[in-house]
N, C-alpha and C positions, 0 to 999 in steps of 0.2 A: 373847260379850261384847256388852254392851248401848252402842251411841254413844249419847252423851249429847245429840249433837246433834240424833237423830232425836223429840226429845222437845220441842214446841212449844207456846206460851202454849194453853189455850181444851181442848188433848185429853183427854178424860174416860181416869180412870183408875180403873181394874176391879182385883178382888177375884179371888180362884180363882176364886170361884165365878160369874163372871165379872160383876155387879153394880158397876153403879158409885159410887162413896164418894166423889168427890173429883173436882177439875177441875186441871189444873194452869195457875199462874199464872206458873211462869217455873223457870229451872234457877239453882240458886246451889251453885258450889264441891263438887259431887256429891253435891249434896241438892234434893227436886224441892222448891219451894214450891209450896202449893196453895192457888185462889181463898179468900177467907176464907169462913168458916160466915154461919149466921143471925147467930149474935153480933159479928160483924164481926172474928172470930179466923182468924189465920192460921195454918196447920199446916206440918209439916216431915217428908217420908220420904225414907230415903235412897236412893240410885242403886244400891245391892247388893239391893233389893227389887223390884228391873223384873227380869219372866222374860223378855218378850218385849215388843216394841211392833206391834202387827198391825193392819189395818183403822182407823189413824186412833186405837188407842190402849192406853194404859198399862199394862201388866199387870202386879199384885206378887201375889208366892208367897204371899200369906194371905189368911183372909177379911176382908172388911171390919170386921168386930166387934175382929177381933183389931189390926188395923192402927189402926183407931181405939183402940184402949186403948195402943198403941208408939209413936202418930206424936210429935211433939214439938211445942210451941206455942214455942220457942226458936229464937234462930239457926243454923242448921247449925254453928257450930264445936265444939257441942256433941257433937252424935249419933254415937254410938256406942255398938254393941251387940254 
């Protein structure tokens, strides 16, 4: 089981393939928000996609490609999958 609280503003978060996609910018209601993009968009994945948190940082069960086509640009009260 993943604490949520080991998850902090700034820690890049990696892809299986261990690649990083993402920064996180703060924990909301067991959804990570993530720094916003170039377009000034903020993304949304949930706390059920952290495998692990190791060396300073984030790791979800898929690739980056795939996480980018599932993340959500909405509130967390949404996400669910």
């Amino acid at each position: 089981m993943i604490n949520p609280d080991q998850i902090q503003p700034d820690m890049p978060v990696v892809c299986s393939q261990d690649g990083q996609f993402a920064t996180v910018e703060q924990m909301e209601e067991g959804t990570i928000k993530l720094k916003p993009d170039d377009a000034g968009r903020h993304h949304y994945i949930p706390l059920r996609w952290v495998v692990s948190i190791e060396d300073g940082k984030v790791k979800i069960d898929r690739t980056g490609e795939q996480a980018m086509q599932e993340w959500s640009t909405t509130s967390p009260d949404y996400i669910d999958d």
